[in-house]
C-alpha positions as a Markdown table, in Angstrom:
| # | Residue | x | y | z |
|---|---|---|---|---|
| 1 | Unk | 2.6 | -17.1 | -12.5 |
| 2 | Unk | 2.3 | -15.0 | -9.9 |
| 3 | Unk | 4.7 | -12.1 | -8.7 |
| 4 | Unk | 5.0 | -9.5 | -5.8 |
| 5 | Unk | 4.4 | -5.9 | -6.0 |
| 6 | Unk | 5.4 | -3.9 | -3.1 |
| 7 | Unk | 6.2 | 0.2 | -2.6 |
| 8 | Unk | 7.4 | 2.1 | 0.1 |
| 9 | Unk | 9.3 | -0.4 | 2.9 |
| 10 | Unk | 10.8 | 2.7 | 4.0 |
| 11 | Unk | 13.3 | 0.8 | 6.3 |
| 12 | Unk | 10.8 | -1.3 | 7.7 |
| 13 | Unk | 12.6 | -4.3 | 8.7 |
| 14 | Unk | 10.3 | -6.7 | 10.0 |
| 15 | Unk | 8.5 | -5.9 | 7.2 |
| 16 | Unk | 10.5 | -6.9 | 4.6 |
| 17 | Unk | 12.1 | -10.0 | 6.8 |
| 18 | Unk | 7.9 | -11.2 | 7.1 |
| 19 | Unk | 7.6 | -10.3 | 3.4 |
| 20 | Unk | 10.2 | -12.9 | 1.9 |
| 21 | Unk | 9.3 | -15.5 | 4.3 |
| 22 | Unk | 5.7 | -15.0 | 2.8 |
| 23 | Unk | 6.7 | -15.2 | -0.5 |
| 24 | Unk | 9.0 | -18.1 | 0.0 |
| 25 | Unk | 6.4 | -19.7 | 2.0 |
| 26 | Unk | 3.8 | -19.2 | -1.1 |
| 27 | Unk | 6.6 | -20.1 | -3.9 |
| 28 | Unk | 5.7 | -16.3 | -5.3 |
| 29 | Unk | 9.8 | -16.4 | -7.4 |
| 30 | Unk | 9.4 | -12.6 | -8.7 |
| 31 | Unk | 8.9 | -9.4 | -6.5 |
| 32 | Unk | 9.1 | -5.9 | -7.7 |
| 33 | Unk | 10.3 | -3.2 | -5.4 |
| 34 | Unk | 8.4 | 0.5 | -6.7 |
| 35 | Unk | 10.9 | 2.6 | -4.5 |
| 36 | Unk | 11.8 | 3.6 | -1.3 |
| 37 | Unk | 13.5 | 0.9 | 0.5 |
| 38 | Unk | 15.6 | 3.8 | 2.1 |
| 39 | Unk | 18.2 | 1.8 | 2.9 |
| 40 | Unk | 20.6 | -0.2 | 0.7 |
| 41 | Unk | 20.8 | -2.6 | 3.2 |
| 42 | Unk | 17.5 | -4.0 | 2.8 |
| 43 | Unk | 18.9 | -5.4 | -0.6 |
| 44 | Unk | 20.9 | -8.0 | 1.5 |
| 45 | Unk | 17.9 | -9.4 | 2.8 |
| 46 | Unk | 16.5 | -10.4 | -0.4 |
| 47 | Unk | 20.2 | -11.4 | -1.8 |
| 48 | Unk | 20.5 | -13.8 | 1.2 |
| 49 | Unk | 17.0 | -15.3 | 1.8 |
| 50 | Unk | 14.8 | -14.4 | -0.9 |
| 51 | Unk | 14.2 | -17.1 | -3.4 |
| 52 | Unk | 12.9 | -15.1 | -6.1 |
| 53 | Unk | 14.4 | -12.0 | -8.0 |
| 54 | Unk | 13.6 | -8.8 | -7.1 |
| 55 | Unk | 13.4 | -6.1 | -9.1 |
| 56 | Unk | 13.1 | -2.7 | -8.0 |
| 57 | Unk | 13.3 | 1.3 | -9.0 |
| 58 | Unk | 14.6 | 4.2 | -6.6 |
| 59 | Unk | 12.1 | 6.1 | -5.0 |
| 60 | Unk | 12.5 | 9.8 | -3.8 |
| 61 | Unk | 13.8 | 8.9 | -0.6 |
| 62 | Unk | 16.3 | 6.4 | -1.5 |
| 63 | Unk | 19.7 | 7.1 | -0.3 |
| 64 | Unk | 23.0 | 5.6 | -1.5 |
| 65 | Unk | 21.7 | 4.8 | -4.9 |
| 66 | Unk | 25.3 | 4.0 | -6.4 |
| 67 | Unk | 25.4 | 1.6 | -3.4 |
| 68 | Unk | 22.1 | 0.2 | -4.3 |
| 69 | Unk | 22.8 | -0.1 | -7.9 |
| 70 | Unk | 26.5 | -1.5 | -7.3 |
| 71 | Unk | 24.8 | -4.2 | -4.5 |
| 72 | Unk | 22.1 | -5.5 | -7.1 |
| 73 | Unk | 24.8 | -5.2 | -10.2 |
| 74 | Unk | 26.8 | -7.9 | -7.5 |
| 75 | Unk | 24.3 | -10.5 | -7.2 |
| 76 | Unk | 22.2 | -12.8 | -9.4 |
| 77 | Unk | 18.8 | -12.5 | -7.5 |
| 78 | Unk | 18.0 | -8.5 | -7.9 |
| 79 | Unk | 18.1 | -6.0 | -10.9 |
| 80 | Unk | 18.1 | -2.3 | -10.1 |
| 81 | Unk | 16.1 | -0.7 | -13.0 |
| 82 | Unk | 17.2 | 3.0 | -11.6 |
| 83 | Unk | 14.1 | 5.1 | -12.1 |
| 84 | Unk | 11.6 | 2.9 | -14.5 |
| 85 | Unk | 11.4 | -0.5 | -15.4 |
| 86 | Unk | 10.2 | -1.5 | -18.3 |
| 87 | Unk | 10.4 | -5.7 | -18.8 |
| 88 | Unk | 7.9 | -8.4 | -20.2 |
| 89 | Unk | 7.6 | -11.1 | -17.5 |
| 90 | Unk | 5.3 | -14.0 | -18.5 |
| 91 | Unk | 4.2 | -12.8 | -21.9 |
| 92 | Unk | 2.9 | -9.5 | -20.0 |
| 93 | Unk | 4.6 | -5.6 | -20.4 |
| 94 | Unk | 5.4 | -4.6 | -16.9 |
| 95 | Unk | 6.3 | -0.5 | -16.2 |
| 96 | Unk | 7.5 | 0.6 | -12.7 |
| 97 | Unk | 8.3 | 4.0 | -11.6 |
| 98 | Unk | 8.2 | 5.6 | -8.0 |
| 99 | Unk | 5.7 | 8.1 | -8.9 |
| 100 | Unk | 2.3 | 6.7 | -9.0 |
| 101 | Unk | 0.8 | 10.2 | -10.9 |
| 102 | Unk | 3.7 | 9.1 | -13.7 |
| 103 | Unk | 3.0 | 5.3 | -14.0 |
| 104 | Unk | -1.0 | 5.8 | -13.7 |
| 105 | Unk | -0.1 | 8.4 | -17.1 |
| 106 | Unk | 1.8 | 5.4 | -18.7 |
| 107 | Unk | -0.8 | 2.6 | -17.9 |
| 108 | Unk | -3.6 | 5.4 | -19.9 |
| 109 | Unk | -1.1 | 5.0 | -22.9 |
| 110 | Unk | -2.2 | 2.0 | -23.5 |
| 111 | Unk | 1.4 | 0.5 | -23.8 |
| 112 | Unk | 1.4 | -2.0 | -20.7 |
| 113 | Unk | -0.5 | -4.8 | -19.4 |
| 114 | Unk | -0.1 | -3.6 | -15.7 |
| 115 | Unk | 1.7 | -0.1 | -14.6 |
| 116 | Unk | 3.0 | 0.2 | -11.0 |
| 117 | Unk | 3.7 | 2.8 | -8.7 |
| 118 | Unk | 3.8 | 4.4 | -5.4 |
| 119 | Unk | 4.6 | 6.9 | -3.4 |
| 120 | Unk | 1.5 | 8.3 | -1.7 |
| 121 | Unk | 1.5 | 5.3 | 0.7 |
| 122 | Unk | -2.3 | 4.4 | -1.0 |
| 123 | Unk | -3.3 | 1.2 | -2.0 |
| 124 | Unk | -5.3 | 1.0 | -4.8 |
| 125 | Unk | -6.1 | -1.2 | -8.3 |
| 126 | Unk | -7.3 | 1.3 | -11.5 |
| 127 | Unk | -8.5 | -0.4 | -14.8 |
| 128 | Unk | -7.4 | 1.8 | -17.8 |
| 129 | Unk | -8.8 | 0.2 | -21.2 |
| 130 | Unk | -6.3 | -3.3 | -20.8 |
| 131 | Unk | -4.1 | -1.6 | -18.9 |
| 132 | Unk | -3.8 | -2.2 | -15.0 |
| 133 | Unk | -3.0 | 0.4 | -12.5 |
| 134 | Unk | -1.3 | -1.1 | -8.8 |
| 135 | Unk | -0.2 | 0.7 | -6.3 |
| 136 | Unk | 0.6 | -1.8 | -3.6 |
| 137 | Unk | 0.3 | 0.7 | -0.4 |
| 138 | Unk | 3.4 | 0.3 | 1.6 |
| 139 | Unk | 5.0 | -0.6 | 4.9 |
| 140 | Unk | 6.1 | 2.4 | 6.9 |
| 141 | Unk | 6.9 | 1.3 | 10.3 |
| 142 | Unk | 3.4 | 2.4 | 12.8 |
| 143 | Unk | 3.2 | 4.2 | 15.5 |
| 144 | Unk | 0.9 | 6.8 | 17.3 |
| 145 | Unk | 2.3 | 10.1 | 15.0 |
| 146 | Unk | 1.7 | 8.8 | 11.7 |
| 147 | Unk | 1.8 | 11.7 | 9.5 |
| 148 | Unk | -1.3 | 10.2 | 7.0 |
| 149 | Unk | -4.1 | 8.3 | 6.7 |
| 150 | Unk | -2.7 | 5.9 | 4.3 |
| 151 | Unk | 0.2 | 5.0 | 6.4 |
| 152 | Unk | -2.5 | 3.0 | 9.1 |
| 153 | Unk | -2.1 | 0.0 | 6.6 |
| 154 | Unk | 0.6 | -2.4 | 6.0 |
| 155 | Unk | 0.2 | -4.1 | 2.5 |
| 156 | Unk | 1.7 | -5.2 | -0.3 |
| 157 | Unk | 0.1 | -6.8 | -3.9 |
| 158 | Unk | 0.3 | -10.5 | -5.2 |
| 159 | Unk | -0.9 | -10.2 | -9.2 |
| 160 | Unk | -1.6 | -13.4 | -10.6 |
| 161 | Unk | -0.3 | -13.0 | -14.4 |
| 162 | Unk | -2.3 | -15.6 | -15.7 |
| 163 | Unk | -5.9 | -14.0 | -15.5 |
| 164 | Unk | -4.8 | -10.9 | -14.1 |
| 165 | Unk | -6.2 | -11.1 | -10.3 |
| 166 | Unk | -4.9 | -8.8 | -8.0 |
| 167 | Unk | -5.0 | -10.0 | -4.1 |
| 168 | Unk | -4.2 | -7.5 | -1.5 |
| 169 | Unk | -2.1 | -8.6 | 0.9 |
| 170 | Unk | -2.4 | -7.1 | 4.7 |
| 171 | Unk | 0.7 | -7.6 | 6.6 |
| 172 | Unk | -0.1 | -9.2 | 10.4 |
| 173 | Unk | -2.0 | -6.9 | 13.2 |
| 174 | Unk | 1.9 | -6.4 | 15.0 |
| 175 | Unk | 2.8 | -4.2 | 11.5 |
| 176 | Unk | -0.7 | -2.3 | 11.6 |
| 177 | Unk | -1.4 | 1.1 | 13.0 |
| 178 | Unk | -2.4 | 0.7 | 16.5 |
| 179 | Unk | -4.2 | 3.7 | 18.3 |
């Protein structure tokens, strides 16, 4: 099976409209959300057209989180995990916080398959003993001010739970940083 990892939408969107039609597209029927969507309305997208579930944490810059939780508790197609998730998916242990310094801690423990995180925008795939580390990179709108060198890629992971493959997937040239 394989499932979505994404971080950091931050209100992006296009992003997240391009996002589930790629995963529907591709049959991928799990996503998980490491944190700062931003908005709670970004929930409605993935209630309405997503079909998957999506799971997801709050990030640090997640407002309305009692909205959030109270949309997800509504519908059948999302959990809210609040600030860590910690669910077996597939015969593999899955952790998610916001905080990649925190889940790249957990995944050293030894206690999960695969740790996720986020939150400094920077893709990147760290082996830990059996453990996996992913953070996904994220999808911050572009534009000429971008405030860090991360931000000048749009990506998100697709993790094959099977044998463990993580694929990188860049979002088209229109969601990219242009100069």
């Amino acid at each position: 099976m394989k499932i979505a990892i994404l971080s950091d939408t931050h209100d992006n969107t296009p992003a997240i409209v391009w996002i589930i039609e790629y995963l529907n597209k591709n049959g991928i029927k799990i996503a998980l959300h490491a944190g700062d969507m931003i908005n709670p309305g970004i929930l409605y997208r993935f209630r309405d057209h997503y079909e998957g579930h999506l799971h997801f944490v709050f990030g640090n810059n997640d407002g309305e989180q009692a909205l959030a939780e109270r949309r997800a508790n509504l519908t059948e197609n999302i959990t809210c995990h609040l600030l860590e998730m910690r669910e077996e998916i597939e015969g593999k242990n899955l952790f998610m916080n916001h905080y990649s310094s925190i889940s790249e801690s957990v995944a050293k423990s030894g206690e999960f398959d695969v740790c996720i995180g986020g939150h400094d925008h920077l893709y990147r795939v760290n082996h830990h003993d059996k453990t996996i580390f992913i953070n996904p990179g994220n999808t911050v709108t572009k534009d000429k001010w971008l405030p860090q060198e991360p931000d000048k890629e749009s990506s998100f992971v697709i993790l094959d739970l099977e044998n463990m493959e993580v694929e990188r997937v860049l979002l088209p040239d229109n969601f990219q940083y242009a100069k």
